[in-house]
N, C-alpha and C positions, 0 to 999 in steps of 0.2 A: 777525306772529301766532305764528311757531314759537318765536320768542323769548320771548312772554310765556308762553305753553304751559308752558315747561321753568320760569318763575320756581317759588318756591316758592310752595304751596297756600296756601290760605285755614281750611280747616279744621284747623289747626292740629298737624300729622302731618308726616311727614318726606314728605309727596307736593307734585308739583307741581299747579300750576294744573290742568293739561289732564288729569291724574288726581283732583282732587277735584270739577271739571263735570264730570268723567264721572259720577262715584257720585252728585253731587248730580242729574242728570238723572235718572239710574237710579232715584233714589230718586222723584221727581217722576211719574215716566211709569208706574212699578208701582203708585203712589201713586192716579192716574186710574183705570188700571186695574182696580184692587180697590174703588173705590167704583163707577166703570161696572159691575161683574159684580154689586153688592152693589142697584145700581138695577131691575140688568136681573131679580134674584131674587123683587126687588117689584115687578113689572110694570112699572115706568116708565119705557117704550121712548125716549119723548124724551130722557130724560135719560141714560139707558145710550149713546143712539146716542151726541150730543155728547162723552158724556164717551171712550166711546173713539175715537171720529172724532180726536176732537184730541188724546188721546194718543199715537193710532199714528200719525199725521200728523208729530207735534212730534217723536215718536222718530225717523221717519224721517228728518225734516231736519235733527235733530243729527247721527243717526249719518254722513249722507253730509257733510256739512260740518266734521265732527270727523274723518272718516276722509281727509280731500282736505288737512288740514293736519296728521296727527298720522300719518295712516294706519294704520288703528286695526286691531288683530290681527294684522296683518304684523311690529308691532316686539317683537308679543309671544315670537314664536320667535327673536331673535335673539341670545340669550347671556342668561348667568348676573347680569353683573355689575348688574340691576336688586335682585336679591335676594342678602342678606343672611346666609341660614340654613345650612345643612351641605349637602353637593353632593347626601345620602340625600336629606335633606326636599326638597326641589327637584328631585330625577328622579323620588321616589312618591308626591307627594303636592300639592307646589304646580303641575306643569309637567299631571297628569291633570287637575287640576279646571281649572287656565286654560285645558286643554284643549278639556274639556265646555264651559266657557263660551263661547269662541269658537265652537263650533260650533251652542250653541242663540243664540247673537248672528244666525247667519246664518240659523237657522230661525225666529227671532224677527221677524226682518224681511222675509224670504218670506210667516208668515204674518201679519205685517200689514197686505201688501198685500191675501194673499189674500183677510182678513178684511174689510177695507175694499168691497172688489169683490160679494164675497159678500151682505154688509149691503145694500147699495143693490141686489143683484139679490134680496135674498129680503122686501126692508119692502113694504109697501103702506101707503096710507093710506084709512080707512073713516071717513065723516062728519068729515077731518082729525086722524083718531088715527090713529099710528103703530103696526104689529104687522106682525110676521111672516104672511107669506104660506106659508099650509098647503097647497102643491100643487106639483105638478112643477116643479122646477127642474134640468134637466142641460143638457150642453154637448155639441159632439162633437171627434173628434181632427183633424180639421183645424182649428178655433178652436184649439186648444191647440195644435197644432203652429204653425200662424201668431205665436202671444201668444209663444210659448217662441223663435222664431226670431226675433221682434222685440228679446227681452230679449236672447238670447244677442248680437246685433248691439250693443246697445249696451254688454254688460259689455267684451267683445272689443274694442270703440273704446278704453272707460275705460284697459284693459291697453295698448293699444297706444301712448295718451298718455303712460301710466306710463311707459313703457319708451324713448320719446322723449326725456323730462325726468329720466329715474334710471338708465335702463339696465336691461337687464333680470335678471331674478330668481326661481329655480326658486320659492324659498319664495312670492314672490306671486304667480306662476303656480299655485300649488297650490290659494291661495287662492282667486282667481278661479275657478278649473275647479269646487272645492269648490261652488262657491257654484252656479255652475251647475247640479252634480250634484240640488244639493239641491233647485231651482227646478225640475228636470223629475222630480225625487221627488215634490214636493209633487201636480205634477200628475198624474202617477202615481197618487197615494193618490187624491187629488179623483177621477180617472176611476172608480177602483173605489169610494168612496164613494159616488157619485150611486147609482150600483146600491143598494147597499148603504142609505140614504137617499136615494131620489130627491125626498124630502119635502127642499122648503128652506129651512121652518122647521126642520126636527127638524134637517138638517143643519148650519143656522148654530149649535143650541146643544149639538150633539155637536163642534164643532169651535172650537166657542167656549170650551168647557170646558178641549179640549187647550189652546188659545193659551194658556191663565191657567196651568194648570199650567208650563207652558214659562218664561213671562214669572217667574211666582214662585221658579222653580226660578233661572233667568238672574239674579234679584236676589241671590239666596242665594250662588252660587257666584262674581259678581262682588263683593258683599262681604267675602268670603272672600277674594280673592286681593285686595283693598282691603287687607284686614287684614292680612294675611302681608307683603306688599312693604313697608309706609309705617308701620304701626305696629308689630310683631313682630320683623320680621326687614327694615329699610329695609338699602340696599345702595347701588352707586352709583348715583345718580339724574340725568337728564338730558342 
């Protein structure tokens, strides 16, 4: 599998394989995404739910099965020789935005669990129509401390395989811990959300709003470093 990863791309660009599935998922999954937001604007809950149910579903099981062969954001910090361009353009300008990217990668996929969880605790169905449920929805700090102590267990396994099979590594340790920071951020914010909207309808489309922005934003700036590395400035690749 890492082997065919590295052959050369399909879409025609100095990228390989495992860099043009990525943009072409990308493109797929925001793809859903903006027609689910664009269902959910016309009322048509079944069809918003599907469409992002299975979008944040299909993103999650690429990114973990892309990330277990390619190890995805970890190989992003490892040296220059990916790109191409002058050492300026690549310390101010491409190394910030892959920066930004990689880190709404991991808020991206936080919230689409969270979003997922949320959907199924805030729908109801009346006469077999789907809608949002206009009434208290909160949680308290012991579920979230339990859910957050569940996750940490198993990110901390994942690391610890890593580290069995590669040896270990400050840079994906950082990553890892990141990612946890970010998952008991998230829950953080949701604590003081529920106050703040303890309505869980109002909440799944005040927080539904942010995911789109994020996920649009996440397309932009991995296009962007799409375009810098494979067509702009390609460099050693593979």
């Amino acid at each position: 599998m890492m082997d065919w990863l590295r052959e050369p791309g399909f879409f025609g660009t100095h990228a390989t394989v495992g860099a043009d599935l990525s943009q072409f998922m990308a493109t797929l999954f925001t793809a859903l995404f903006v027609l689910g937001w664009f269902q959910a604007r016309k009322r048509r809950a079944d069809a918003h739910h599907w469409l992002m149910l299975g979008g944040m579903i299909s993103m999650l099981s690429f990114f973990i099965a892309y990330y277990l062969f390619r190890q995805l954001g970890v190989l992003a910090f490892e040296g220059k020789e990916g790109f191409g361009g002058s050492q300026t353009l690549y310390d101010y300008v491409f190394i910030p935005v892959l920066t930004l990217h990689i880190i709404l990668v991991m808020i991206g996929l936080v919230m689409a669990v969270y979003m997922i969880v949320l959907g199924f605790r805030s729908q109801q169905f009346v006469d077999g129509i789907r809608s949002l449920r206009e009434s208290l929805l909160q949680t308290t700090w012991k579920k979230v401390g339990l859910i957050l102590g569940g996750i940490t267990v198993v990110v901390l396994g994942l690391f610890g395989s890593r580290v069995v099979t590669a040896g270990f590594s400050m840079r994906k340790f950082e990553v890892y811990l990141i990612f946890l920071l970010i998952v008991a951020f998230v829950f953080g914010i949701e604590m003081v959300i529920q106050r703040i909207w303890p309505n869980g309808g109002q909440r799944h489309r005040a927080l539904g709003r942010f995911t789109m922005v994020i996920y649009c934003v996440l397309f932009v700036t991995g296009s962007f470093t799409y375009t810098m590395l494979y067509i702009l400035y390609p460099g050693k690749i593979g």
